[in-house]
BATI-101857 format. One record per residue (C-alpha): residue number from 1; y, x, z; residue in one letter. Coordinates in nm, 4 decimals, always signed. Layout:
pt i=NUM, Y=Y, X=X, Z=Z, aa=A .
...
end
This chain:
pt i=1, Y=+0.0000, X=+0.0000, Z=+0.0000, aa=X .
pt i=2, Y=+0.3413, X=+0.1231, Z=-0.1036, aa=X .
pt i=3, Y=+0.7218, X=+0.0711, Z=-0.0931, aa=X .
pt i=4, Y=+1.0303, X=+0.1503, Z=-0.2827, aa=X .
pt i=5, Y=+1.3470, X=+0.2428, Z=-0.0912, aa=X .
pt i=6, Y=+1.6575, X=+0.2895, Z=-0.3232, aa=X .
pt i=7, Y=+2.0304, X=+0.3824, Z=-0.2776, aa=X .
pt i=8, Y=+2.2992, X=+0.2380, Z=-0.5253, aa=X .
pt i=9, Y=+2.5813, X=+0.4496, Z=-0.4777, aa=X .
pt i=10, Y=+2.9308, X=+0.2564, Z=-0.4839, aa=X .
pt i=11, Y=+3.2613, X=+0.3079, Z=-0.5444, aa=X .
pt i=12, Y=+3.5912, X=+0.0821, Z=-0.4501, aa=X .
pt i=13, Y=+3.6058, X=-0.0708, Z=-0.8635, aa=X .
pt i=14, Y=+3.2007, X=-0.1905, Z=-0.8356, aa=X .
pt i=15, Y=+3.1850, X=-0.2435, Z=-0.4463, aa=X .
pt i=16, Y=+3.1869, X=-0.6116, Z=-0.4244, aa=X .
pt i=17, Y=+2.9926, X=-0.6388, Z=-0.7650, aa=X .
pt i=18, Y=+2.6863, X=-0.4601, Z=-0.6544, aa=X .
pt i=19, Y=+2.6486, X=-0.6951, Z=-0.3633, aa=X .
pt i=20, Y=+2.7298, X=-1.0592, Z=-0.5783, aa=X .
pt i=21, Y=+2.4209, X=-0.8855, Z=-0.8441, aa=X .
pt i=22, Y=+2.1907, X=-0.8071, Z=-0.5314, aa=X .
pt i=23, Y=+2.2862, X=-1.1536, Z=-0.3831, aa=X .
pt i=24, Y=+2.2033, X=-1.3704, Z=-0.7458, aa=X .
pt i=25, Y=+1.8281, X=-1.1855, Z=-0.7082, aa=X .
pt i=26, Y=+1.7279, X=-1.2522, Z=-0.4069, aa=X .
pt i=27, Y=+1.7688, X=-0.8991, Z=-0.2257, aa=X .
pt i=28, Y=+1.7334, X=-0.9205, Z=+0.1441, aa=X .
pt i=29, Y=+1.6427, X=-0.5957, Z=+0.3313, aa=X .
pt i=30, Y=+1.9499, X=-0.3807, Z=+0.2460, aa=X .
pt i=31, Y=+2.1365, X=-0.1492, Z=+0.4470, aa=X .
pt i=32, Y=+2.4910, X=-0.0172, Z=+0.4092, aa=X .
pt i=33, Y=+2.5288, X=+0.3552, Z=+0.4800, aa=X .
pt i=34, Y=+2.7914, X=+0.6140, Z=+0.3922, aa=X .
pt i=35, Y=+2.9460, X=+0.5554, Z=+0.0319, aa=X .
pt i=36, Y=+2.6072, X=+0.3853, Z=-0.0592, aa=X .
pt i=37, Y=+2.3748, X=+0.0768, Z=-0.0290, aa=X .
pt i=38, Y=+1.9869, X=+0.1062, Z=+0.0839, aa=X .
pt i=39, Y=+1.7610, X=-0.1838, Z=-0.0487, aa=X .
pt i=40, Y=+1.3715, X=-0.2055, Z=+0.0135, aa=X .
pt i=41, Y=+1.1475, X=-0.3842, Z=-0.2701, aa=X .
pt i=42, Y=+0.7967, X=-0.4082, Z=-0.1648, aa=X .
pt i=43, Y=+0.4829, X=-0.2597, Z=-0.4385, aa=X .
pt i=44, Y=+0.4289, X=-0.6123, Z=-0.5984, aa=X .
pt i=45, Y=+0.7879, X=-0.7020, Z=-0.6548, aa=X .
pt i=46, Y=+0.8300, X=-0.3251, Z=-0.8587, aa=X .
pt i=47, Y=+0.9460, X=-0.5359, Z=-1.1895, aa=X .
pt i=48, Y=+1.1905, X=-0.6306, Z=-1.0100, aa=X .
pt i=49, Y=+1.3313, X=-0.2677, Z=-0.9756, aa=X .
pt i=50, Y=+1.3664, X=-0.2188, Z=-1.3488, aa=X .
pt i=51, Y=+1.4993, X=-0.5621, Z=-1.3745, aa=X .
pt i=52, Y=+1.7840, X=-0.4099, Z=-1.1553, aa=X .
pt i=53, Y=+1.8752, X=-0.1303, Z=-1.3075, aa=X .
pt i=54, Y=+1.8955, X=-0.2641, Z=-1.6313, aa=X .
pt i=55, Y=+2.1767, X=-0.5007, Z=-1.5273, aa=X .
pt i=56, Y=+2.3611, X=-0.2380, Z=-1.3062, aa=X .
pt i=57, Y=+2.3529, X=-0.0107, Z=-1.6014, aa=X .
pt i=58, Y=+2.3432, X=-0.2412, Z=-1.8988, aa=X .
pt i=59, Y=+2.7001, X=-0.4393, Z=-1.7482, aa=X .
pt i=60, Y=+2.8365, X=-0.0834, Z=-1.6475, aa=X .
pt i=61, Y=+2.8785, X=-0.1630, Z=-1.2977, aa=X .
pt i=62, Y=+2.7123, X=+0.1330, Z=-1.1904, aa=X .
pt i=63, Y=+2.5313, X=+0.4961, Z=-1.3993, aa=X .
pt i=64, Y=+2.1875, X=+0.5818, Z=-1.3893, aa=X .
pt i=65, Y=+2.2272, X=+0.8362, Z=-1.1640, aa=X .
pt i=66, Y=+2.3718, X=+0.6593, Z=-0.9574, aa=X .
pt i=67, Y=+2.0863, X=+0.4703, Z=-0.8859, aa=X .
pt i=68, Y=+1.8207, X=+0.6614, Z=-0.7180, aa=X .
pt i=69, Y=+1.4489, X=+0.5206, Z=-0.6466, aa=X .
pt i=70, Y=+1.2399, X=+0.6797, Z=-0.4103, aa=X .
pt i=71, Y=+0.8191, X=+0.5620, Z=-0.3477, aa=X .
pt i=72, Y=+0.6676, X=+0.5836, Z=-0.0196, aa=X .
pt i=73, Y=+0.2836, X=+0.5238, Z=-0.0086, aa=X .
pt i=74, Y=+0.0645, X=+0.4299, Z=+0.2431, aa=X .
pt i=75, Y=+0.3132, X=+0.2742, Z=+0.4925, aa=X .
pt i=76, Y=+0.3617, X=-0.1049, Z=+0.5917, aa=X .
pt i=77, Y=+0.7303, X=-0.0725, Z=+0.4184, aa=X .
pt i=78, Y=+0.8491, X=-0.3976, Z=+0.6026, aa=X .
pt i=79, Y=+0.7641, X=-0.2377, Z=+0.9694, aa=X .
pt i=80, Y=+0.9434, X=+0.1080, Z=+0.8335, aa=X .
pt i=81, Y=+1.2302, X=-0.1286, Z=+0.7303, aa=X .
pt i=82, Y=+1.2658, X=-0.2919, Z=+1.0590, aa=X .
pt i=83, Y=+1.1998, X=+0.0602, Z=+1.2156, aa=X .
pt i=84, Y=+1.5129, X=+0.1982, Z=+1.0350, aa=X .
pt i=85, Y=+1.7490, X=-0.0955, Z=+1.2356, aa=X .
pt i=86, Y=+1.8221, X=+0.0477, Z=+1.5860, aa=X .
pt i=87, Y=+2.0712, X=-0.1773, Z=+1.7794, aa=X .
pt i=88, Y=+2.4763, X=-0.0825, Z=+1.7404, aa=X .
pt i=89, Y=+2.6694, X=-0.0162, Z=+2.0279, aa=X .
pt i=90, Y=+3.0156, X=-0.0987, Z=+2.0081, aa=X .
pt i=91, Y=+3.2204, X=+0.0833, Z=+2.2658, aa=X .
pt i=92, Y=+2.9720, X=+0.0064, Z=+2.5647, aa=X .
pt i=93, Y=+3.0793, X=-0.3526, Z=+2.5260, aa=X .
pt i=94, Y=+2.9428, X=-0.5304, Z=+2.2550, aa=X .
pt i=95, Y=+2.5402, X=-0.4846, Z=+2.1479, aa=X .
pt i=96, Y=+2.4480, X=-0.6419, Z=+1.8497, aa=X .
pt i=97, Y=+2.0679, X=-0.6220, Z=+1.8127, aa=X .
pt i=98, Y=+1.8251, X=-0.7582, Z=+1.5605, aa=X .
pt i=99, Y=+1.6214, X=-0.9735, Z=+1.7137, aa=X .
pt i=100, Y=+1.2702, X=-0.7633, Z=+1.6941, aa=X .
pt i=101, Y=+1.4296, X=-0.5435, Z=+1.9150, aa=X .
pt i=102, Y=+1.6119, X=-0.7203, Z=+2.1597, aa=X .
pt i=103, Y=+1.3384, X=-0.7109, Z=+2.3830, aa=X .
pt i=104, Y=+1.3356, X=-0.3424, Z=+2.3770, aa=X .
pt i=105, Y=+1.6728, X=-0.3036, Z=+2.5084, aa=X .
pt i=106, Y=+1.7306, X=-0.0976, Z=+2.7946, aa=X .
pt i=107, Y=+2.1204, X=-0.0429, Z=+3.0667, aa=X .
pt i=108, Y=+2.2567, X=-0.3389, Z=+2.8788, aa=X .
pt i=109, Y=+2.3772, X=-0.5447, Z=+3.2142, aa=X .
pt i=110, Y=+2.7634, X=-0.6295, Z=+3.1380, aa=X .
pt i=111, Y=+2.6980, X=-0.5974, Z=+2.8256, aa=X .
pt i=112, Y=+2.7779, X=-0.8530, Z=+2.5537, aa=X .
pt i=113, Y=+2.4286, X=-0.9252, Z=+2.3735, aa=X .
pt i=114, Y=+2.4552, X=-1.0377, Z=+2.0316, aa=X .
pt i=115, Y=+2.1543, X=-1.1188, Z=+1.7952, aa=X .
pt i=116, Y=+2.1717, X=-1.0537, Z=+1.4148, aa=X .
pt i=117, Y=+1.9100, X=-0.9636, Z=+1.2048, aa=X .
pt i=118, Y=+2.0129, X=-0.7624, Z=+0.8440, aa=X .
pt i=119, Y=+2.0470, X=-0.9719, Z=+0.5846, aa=X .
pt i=120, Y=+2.2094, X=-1.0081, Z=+0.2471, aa=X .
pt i=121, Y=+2.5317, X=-1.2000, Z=+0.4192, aa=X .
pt i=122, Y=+2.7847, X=-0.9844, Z=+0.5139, aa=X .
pt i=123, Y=+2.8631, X=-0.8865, Z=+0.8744, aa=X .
pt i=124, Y=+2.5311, X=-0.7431, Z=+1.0474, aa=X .
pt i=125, Y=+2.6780, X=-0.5280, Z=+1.2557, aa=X .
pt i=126, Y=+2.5355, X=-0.2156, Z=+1.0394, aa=X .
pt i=127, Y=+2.8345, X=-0.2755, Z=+0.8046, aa=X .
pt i=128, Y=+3.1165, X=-0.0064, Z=+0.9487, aa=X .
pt i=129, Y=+3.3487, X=-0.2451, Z=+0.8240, aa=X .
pt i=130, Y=+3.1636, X=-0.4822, Z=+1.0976, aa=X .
pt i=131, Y=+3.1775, X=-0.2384, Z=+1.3664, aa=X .
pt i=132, Y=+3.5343, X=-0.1634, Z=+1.2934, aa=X .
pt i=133, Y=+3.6500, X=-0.5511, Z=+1.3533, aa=X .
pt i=134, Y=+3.4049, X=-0.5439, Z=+1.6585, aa=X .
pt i=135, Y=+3.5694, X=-0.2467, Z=+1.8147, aa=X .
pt i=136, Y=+3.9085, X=-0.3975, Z=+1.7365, aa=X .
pt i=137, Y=+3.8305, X=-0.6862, Z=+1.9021, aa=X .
pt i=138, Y=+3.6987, X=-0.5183, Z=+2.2490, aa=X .
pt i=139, Y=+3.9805, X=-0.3276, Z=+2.2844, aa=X .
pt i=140, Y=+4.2433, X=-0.5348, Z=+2.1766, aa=X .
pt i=141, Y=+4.1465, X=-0.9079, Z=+2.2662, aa=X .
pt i=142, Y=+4.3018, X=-1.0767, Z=+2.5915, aa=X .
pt i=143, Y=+4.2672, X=-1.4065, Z=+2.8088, aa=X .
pt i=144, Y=+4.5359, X=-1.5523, Z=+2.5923, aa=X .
pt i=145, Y=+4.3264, X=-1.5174, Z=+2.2969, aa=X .
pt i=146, Y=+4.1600, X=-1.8735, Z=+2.3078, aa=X .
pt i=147, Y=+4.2139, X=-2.0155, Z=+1.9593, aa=X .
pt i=148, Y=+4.0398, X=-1.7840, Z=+1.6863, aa=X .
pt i=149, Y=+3.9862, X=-1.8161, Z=+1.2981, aa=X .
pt i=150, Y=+3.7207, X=-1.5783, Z=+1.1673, aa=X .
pt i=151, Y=+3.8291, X=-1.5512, Z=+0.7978, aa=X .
pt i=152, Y=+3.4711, X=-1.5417, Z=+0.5850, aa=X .
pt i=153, Y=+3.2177, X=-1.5573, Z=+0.8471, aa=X .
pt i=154, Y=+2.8904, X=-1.4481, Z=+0.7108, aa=X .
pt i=155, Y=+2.6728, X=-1.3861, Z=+0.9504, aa=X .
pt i=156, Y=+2.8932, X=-1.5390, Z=+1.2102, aa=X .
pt i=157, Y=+2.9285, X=-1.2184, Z=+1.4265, aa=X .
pt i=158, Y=+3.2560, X=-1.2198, Z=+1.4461, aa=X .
pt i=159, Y=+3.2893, X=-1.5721, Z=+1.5722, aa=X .
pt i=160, Y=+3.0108, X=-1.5269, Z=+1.8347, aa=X .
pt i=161, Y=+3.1536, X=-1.1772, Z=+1.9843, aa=X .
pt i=162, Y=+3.5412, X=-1.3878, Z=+1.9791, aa=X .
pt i=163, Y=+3.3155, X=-1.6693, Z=+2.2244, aa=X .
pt i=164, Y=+3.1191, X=-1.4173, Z=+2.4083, aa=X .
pt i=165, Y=+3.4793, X=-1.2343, Z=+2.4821, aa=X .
pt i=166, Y=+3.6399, X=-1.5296, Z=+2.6306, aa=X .
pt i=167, Y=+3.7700, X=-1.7686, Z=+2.3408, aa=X .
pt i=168, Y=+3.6838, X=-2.1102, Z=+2.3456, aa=X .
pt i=169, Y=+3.8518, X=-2.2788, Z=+2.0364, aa=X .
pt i=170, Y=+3.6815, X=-2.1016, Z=+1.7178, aa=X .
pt i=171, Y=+3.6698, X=-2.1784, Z=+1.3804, aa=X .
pt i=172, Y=+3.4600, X=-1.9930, Z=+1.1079, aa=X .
pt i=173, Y=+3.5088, X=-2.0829, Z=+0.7555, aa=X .
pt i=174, Y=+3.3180, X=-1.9388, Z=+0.4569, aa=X .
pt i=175, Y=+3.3642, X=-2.0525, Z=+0.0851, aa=X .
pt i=176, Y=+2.9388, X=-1.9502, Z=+0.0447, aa=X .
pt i=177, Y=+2.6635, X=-2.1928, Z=+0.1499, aa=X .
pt i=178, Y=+2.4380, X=-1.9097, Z=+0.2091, aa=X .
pt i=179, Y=+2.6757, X=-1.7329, Z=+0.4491, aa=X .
pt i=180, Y=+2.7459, X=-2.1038, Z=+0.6186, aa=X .
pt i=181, Y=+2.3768, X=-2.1362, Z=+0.6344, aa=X .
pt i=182, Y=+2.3761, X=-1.8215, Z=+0.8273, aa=X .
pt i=183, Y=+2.6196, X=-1.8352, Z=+1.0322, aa=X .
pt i=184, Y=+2.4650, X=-2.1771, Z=+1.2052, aa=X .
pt i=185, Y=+2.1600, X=-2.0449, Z=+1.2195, aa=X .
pt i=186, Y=+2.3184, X=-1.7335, Z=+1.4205, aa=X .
pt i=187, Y=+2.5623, X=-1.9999, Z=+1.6491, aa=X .
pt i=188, Y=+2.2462, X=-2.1522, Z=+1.7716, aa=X .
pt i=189, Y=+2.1046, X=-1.7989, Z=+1.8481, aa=X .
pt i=190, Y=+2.3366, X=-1.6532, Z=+2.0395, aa=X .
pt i=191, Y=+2.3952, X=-2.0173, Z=+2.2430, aa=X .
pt i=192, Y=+2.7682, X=-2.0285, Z=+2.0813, aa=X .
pt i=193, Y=+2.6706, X=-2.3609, Z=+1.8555, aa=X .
pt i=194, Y=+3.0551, X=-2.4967, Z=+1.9746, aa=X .
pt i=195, Y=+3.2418, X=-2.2939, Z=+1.7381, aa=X .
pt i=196, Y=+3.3281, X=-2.5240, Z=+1.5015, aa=X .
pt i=197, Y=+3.1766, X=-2.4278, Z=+1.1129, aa=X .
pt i=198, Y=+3.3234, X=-2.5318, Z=+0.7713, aa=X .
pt i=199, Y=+3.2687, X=-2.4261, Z=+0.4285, aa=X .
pt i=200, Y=+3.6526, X=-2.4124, Z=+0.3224, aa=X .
pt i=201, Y=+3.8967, X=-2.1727, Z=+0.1353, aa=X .
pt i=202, Y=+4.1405, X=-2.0962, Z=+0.3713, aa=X .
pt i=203, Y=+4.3939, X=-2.3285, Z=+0.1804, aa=X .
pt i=204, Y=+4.2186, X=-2.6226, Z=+0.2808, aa=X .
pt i=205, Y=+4.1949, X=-2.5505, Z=+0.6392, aa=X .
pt i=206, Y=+4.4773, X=-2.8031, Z=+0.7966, aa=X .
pt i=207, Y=+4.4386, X=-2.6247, Z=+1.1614, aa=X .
pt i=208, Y=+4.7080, X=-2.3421, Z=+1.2490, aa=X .
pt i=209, Y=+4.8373, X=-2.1990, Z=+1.5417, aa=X .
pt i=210, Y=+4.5787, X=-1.9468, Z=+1.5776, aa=X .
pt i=211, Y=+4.6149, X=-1.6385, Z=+1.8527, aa=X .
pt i=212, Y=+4.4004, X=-1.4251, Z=+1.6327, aa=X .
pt i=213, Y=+4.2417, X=-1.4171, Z=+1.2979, aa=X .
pt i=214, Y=+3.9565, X=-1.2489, Z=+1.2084, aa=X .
pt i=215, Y=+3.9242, X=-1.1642, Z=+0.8557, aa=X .
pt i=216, Y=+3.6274, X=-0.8940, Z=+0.6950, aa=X .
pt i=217, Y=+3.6991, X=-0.9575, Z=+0.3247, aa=X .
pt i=218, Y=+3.7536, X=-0.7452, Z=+0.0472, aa=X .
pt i=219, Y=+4.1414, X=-0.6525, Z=-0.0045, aa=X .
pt i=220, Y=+4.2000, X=-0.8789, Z=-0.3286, aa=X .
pt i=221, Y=+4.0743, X=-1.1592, Z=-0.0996, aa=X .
pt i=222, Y=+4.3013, X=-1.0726, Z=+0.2250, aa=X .
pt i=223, Y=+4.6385, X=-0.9986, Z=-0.0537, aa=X .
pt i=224, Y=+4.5979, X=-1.3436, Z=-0.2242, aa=X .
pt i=225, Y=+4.5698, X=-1.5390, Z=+0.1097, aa=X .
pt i=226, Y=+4.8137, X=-1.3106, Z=+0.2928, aa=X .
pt i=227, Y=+5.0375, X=-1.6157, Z=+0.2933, aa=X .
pt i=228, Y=+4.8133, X=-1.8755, Z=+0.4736, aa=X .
pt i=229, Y=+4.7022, X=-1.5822, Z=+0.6828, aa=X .
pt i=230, Y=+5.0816, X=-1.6080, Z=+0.8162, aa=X .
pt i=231, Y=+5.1669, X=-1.9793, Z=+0.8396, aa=X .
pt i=232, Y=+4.8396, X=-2.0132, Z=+1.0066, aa=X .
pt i=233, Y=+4.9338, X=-1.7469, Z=+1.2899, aa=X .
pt i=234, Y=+5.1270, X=-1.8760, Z=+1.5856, aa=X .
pt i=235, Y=+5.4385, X=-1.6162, Z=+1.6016, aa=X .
pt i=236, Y=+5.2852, X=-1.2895, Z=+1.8021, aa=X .
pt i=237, Y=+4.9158, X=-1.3913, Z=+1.6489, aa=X .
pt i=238, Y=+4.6710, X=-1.0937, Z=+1.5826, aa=X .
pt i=239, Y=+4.5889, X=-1.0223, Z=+1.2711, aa=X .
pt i=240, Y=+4.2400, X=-0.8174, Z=+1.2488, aa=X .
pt i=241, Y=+4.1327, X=-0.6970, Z=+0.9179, aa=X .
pt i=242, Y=+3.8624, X=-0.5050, Z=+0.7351, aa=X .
pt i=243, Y=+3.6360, X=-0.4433, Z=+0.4223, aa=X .
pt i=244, Y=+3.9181, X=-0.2381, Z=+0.2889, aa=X .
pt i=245, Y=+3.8709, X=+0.1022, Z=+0.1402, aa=X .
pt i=246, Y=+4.0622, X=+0.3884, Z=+0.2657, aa=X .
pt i=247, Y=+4.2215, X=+0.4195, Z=-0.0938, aa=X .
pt i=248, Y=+4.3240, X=+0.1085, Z=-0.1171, aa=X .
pt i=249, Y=+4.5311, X=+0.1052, Z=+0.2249, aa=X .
pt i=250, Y=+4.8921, X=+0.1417, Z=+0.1188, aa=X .
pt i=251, Y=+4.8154, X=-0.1410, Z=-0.1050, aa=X .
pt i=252, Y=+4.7446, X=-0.3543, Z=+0.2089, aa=X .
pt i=253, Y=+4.9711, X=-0.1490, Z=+0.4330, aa=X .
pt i=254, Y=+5.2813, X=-0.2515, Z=+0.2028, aa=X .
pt i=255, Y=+5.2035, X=-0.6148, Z=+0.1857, aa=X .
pt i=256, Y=+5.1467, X=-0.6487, Z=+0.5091, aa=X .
pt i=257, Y=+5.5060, X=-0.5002, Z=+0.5935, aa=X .
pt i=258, Y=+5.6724, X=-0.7012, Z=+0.3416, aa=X .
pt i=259, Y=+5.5368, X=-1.0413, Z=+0.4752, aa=X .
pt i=260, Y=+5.6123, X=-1.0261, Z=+0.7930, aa=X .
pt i=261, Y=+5.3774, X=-0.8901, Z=+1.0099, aa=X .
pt i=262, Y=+5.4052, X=-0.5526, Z=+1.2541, aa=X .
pt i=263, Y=+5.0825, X=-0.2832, Z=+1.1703, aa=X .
pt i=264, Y=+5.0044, X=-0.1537, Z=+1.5414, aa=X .
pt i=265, Y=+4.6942, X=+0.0657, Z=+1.4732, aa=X .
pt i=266, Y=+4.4506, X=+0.1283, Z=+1.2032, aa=X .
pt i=267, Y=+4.0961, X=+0.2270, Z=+1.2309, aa=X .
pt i=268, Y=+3.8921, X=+0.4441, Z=+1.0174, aa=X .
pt i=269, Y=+3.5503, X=+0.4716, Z=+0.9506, aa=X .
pt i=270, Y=+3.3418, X=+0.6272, Z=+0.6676, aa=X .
pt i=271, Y=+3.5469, X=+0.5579, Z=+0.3464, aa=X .
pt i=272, Y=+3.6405, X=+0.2274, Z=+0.5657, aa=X .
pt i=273, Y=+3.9883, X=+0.1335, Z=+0.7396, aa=X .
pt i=274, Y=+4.0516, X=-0.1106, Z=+0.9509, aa=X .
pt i=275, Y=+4.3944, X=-0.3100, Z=+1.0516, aa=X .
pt i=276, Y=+4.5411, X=-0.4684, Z=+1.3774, aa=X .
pt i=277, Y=+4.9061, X=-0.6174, Z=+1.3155, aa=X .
pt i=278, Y=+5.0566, X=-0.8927, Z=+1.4561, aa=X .
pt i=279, Y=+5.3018, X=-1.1770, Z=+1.3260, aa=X .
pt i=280, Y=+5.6326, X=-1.0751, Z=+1.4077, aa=X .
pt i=281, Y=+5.8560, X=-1.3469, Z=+1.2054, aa=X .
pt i=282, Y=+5.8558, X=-1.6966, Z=+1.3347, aa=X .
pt i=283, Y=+5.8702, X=-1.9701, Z=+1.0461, aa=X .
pt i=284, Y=+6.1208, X=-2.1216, Z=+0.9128, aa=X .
pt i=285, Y=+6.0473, X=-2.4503, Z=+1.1059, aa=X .
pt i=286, Y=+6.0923, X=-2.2825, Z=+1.4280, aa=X .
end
């Protein structure tokens, strides 16, 4: 019995395209490492492999090389898979686990436990972009920070860790049925089944005032709803953001200044960065 492991290497233009072809083909065991993506196909899917890089390559989303496939024989390649996830420990807060190894875990009283298993939706806890919003978020969130938006939940992990902190009025909203799917699945979990779920564009969310919005999206994403991001912030509101690239970060940096908002820190990680700013303008109807 056999395995294949391979790494797609990425790059800021083909980023979010790898994912959408990987998501349209059913690819579930993935990984995200350091400038490239780990997926595991097991021996009698290996048609599937070809399949792959024929569409990567053919559409000129990614180069041959650039696509590496390695074989590993004789192993049980979904037990190597799951012995590959070790829990991530954000700032001796926050544990988010998969859940054949919660079991396992040892000097985690005070800790926040929280349950995800990798998957293809985004926010695992293995992303960095993940763990950057998650360590924002332990040392920046406060007992005023009751009403929370998580911007493009995925998994939900945001929204849980926001519950398990302290808030108490959370909304996730994801424009994916898969990631929707997900995230309830994950709310019942982790016991936080009151945060309130809807698949929405931000646009047709009606609720504002928010202390603090979450939002791990891509940077074309977070520019073209930079506006509702605002209105929907009560004047002060946090603004956490993530799943930008470190080249792309004047690009958010500028629009960010130039809509109103303060930038207090910035995180990096990997080619990652991440963003805390707050509101700093109050609207017009105040």
């Amino acid at each position: 019995m056999f395995y294949y492991e391979i790494d797609i290497f990425y790059n800021k233009e083909n980023y979010q395209e790898i994912y959408n072809v990987l998501y349209y083909n059913g690819i579930q065991h993935i990984l995200e490492e350091e400038g490239y993506i780990k997926i595991y196909i097991e021996d009698n899917l290996e048609w599937k492999i070809e399949e792959l890089k024929n569409i990567f390559t053919g559409t000129g989303v990614i180069k041959e090389k650039d696509f590496v496939i390695k074989k590993f024989e004789n192993k049980d390649w979904n037990s190597e898979w799951e012995k590959s996830i070790e829990p991530v420990n954000i700032k001796n807060k926050i544990i988010v686990t998969p859940s054949w190894k919660k079991d396992k875990l040892e000097n985690c009283e005070d800790k926040i436990i929280i349950e995800i298993d990798p998957k293809m939706s985004f926010g695992t806890g293995h992303n960095e972009t993940t763990q950057i919003m998650l360590e924002m978020m332990v040392e920046n969130f406060e007992d005023t920070d009751k009403k929370i938006l998580d911007f493009g939940s995925g998994t939900g992990v945001l929204a849980i860790a926001a519950s398990k902190l302290g808030a108490d009025d959370i909304i996730a909203i994801d424009n994916d049925a898969d990631a929707i799917e997900n995230s309830k699945e994950y709310f019942e979990i982790n016991n936080t089944q009151d945060i309130k779920l809807y698949m929405y564009e931000l646009n047709q969310l009606n609720d504002s005032g928010f202390n603090v919005i979450l939002a791990n999206i891509i940077r074309t994403v977070i520019l073209e709803n930079l506006n509702d991001i605002y209105s929907k912030l009560e004047a002060g509101g946090k603004l956490f953001l993530s799943g930008i690239l470190k080249i792309e970060e004047k690009d958010v940096t500028d629009a960010l200044l130039n809509n109103g908002f303060e930038i207090l820190k910035k995180h990096y990680k990997s080619e990652w960065i991440g963003i805390y700013a707050i509101k700093i303008k109050q609207d017009s109807s105040n």
